[in-house]
C-alpha positions in Angstrom: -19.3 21.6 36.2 -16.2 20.8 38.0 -13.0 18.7 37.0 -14.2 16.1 39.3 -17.4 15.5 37.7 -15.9 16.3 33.9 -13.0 13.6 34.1 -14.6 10.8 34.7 -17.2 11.2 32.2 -14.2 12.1 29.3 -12.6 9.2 30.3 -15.9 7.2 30.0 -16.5 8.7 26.7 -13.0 7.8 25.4 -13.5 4.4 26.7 -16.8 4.1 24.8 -14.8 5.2 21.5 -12.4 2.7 22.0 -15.1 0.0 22.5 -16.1 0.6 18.7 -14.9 -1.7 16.1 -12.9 0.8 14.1 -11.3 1.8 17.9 -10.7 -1.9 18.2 -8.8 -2.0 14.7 -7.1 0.7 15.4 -5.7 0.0 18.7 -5.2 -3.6 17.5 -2.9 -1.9 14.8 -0.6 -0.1 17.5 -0.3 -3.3 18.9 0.9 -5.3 15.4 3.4 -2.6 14.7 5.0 -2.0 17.8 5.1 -6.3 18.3 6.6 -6.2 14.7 8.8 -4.0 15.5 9.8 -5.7 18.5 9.9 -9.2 17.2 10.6 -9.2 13.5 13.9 -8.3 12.5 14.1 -5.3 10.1 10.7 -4.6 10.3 11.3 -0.9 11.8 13.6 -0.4 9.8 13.5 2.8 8.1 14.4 1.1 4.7 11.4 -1.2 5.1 8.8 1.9 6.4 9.8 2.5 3.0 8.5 -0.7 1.2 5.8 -0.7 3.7 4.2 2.7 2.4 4.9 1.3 -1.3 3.2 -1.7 -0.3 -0.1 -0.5 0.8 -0.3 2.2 -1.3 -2.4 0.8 -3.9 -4.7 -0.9 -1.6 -5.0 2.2 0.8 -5.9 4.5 -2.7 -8.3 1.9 -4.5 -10.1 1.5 -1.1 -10.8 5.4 -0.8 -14.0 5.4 -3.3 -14.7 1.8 -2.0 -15.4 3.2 1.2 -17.8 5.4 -0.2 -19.6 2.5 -2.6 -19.8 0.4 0.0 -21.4 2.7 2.2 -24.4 3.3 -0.4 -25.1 -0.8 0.3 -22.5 -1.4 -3.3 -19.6 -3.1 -4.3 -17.4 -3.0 -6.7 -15.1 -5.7 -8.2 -13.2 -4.7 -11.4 -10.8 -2.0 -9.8 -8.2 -4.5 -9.9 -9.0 -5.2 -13.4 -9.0 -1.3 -14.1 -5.3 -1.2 -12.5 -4.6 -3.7 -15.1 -6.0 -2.3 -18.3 -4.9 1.2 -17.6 -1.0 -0.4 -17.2 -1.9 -1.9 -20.1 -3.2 1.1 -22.0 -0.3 3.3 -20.4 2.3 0.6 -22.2 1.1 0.5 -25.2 0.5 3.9 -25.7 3.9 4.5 -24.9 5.3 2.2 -27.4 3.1 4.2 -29.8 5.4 7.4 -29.4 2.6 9.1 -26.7 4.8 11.3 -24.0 4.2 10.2 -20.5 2.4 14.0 -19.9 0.1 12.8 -22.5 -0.3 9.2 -21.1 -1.1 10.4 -17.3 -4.3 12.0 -17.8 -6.0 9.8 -20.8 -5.6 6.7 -18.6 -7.4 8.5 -16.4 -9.9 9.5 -17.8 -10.4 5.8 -19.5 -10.2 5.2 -15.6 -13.0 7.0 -15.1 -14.7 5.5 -18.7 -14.6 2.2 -17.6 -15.8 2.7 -13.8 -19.1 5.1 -15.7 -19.9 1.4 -17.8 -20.0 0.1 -14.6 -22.3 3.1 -13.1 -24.5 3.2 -15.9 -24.7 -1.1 -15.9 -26.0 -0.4 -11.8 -28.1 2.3 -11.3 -29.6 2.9 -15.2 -30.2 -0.4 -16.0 -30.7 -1.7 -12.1 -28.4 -4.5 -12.8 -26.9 -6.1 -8.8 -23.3 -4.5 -8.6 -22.2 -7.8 -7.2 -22.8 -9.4 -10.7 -21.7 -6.0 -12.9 -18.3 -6.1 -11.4 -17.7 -9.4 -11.5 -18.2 -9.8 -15.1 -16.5 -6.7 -15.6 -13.9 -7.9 -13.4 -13.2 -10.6 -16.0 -13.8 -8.2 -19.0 -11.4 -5.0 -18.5 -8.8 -8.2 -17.3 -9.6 -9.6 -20.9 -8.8 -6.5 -22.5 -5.9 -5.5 -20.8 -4.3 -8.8 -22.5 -5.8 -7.7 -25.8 -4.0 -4.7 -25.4 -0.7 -5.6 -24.4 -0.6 -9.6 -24.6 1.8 -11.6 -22.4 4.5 -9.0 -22.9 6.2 -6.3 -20.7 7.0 -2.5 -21.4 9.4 -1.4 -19.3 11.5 1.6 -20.9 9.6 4.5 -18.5 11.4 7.7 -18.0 13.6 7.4 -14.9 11.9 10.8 -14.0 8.8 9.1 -13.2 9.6 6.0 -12.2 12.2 7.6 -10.0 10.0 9.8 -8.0 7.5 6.9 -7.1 9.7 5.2 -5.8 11.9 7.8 -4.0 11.7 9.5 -0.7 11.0 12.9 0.3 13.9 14.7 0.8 16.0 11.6 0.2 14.5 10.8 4.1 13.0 7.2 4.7 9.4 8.9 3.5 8.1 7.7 0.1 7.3 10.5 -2.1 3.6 8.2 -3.3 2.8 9.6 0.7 2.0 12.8 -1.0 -0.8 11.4 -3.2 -2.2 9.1 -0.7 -2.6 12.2 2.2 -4.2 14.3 -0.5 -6.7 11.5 -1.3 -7.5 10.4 1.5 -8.1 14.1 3.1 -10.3 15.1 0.2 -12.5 11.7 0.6 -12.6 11.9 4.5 -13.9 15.8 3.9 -16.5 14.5 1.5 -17.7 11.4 3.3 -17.6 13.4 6.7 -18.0 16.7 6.4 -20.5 17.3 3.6 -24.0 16.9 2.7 -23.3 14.6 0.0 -21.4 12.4 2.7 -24.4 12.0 4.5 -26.2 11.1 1.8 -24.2 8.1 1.0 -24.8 7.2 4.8 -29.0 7.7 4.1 -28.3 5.6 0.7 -26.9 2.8 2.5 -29.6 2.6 5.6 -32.5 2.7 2.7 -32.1 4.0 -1.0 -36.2 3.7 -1.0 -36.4 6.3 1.6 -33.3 8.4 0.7 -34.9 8.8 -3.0 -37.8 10.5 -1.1 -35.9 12.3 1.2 -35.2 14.0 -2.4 -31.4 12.5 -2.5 -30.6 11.6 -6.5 -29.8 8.2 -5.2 -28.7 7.0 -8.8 -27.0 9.3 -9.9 -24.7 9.6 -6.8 -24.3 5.8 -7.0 -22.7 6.4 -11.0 -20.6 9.0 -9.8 -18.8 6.9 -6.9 -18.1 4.5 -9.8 -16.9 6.9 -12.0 -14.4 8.1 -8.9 -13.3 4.3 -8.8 -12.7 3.9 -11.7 -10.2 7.0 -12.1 -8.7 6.1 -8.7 -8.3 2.4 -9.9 -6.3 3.7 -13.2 -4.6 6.7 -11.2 -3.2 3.0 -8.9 -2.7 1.6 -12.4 -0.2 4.1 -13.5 1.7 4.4 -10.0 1.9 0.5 -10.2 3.6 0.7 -13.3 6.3 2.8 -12.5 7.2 1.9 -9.0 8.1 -1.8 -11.0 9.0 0.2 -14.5 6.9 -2.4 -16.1 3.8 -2.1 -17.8 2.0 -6.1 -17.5 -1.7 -7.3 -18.4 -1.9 -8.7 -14.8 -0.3 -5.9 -12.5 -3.3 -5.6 -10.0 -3.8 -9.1 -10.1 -6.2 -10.1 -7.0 -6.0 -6.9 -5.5 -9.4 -6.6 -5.5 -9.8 -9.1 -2.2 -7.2 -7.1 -0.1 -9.2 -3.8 -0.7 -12.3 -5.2 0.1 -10.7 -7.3 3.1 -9.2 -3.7 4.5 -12.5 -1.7 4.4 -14.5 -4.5 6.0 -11.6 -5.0 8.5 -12.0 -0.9 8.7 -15.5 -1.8 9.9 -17.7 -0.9 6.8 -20.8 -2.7 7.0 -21.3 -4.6 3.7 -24.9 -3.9 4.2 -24.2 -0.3 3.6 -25.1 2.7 5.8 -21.7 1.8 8.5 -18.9 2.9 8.5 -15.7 5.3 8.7 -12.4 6.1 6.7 -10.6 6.7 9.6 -11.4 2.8 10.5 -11.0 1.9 7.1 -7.3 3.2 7.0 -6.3 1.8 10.0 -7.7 -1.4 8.4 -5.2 -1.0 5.7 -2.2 -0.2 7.9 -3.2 -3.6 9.8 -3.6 -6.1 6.8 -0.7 -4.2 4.9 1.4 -4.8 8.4 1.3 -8.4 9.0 1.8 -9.3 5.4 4.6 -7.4 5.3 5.8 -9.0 8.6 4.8 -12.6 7.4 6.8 -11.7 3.9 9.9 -10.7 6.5 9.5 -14.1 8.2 9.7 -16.1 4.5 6.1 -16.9 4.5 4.7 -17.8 1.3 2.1 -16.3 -0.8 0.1 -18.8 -1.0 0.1 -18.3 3.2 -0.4 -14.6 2.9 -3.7 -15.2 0.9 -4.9 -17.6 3.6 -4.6 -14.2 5.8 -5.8 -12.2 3.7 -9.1 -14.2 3.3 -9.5 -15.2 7.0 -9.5 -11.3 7.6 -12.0 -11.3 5.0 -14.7 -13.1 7.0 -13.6 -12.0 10.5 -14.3 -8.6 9.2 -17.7 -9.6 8.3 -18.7 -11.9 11.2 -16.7 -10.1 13.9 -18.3 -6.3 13.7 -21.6 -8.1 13.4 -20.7 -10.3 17.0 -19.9 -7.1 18.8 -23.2 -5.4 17.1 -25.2 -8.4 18.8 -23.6 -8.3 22.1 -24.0 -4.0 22.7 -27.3 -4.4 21.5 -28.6 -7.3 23.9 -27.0 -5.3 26.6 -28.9 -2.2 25.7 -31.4 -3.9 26.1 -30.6 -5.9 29.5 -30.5 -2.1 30.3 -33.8 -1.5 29.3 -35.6 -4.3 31.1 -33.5 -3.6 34.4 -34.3 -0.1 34.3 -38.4 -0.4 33.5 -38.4 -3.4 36.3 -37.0 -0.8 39.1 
């Protein structure tokens, strides 16, 4: 084949790539930061790439196994309330003489407790995850203040809190950059590059014919929540020490920006759609303009308003551009039978 005849059909293969929804967010991302950049003073700042990374760093983490749950056609709600109760936990274990190596890894695992209750509540009992969450959404919250109260621990060794919020190097690149490349390479290799990834993918189009396909569709839904959940208190713990302060409502909400970023990403809420290369671009984009919008003095009652708005243009939006390719297809079709 020559150059001639290969070009143009790369170029028409990129273009079609582009066309995508996740393309779209991700292109429309370039575009926010560089007009950021360009019209908002200090946002390209090195100092504020920093606080940028710091920013979206529990969002971008927490919405790693959401990806993956809401592939399967699930959702799950409490992993802000996680964040909170394992802060919680990590606090007043601390005041109870626990060292911080100790601390780490049983918040974890209670992490990982808390999101199996929430497994077990879906796919044993066949409870809707919409529901589960939600009213564990408002029960690990409820503990986390049983816990700890209205009070504040916030004596953390400077090691820790130190490193999560310093750079690499003592450069303008947070050191929580780290975790949140590791993470994110080891769920993009499982979502798309293993069996098990494509099984989330046959999960989410039907679980009825996935479980005959011989895919353990239960038990791969409790695991994803059992991931969440340890991610969630893994955020939990970072949380803390970025703001050296342990609080019953860190996390507070948080739950509605994840969920906004992996729709935004152009995960289909239906399940069986989606990508985490989308879904982190989706993160970059909401965690962009509210950082502009915080540079420009807008409130946070006006950064929820975008946050929300996102919310349902992420839902209605990818399902606009579904219609339109598909009628054309099938304009296509009809053109092509009638000649």
């Amino acid at each position: 084949m020559s150059d001639a005849t290969a070009n143009p059909r790369s170029l028409k293969d990129g273009l079609g790539r582009l066309a995508t929804w996740d393309g779209i967010i991700i292109l429309l991302t370039v575009v926010v930061i560089v007009a950021a950049s360009l019209g908002v003073s200090n946002f390209g700042t090195s100092r504020n790439f920093t606080f940028l990374i710091l920013d979206l760093m529990p969002i971008v983490l927490v919405a790693l196994p959401m990806t993956l749950i809401i592939v399967t056609g699930e959702i799950d709600l409490s992993v802000a309330s996680i964040l909170g109760l394992a802060s919680s936990l990590m606090g007043w274990f601390w005041n109870n003489g626990l060292s911080i190596e100790m601390i780490i890894p049983l918040v974890i695992v209670i992490g990982a407790v808390l999101g199996a209750i929430n497994g077990f509540l879906v796919n044993a009992l066949g409870l809707p995850s919409l529901a589960v969450t939600i009213g564990t959404l408002a029960l690990y919250r409820g503990l986390a203040f049983v816990v700890l109260g209205d009070g504040a621990v916030a004596d953390f060794p400077f090691d820790y809190t130190g490193w999560v919020t310093g750079t690499i190097g003592g450069g303008s690149v947070p050191n929580v950059l780290i975790p949140i490349v590791a993470l994110a390479i080891v769920f993009g290799i499982v979502l798309h590059a293993t069996p098990f990834g494509r099984s989330l993918y046959a999960i989410g189009a039907n679980d009825q014919a996935a479980h005959f396909a011989g895919i353990r569709v239960a038990r791969t839904k409790f695991w994803l929540y059992v991931a969440s959940g340890a991610v969630s208190a893994l955020v939990g713990i970072l949380w803390t020490l970025r703001y050296s302060s342990a609080r019953a409502d860190n996390g507070s909400g948080l739950e509605l920006a994840v969920v906004a970023a992996v729709l935004l990403g152009g995960v289909s809420i239906f399940g069986g759609k989606g990508n985490l290369p989308g879904v982190l671009a989706g993160v970059v984009l909401l965690a962009a303009l509210q950082n502009a919008l915080r540079l420009q003095d807008v409130s946070g009652q006006a950064l929820n308003i975008v946050t929300g708005t996102l919310l349902v243009l992420s839902v209605l939006l990818p399902n606009v551009v579904s219609s339109i390719r598909t009628s054309r297809q099938r304009r296509k079709v009809r053109q092509a039978a009638a000649s």
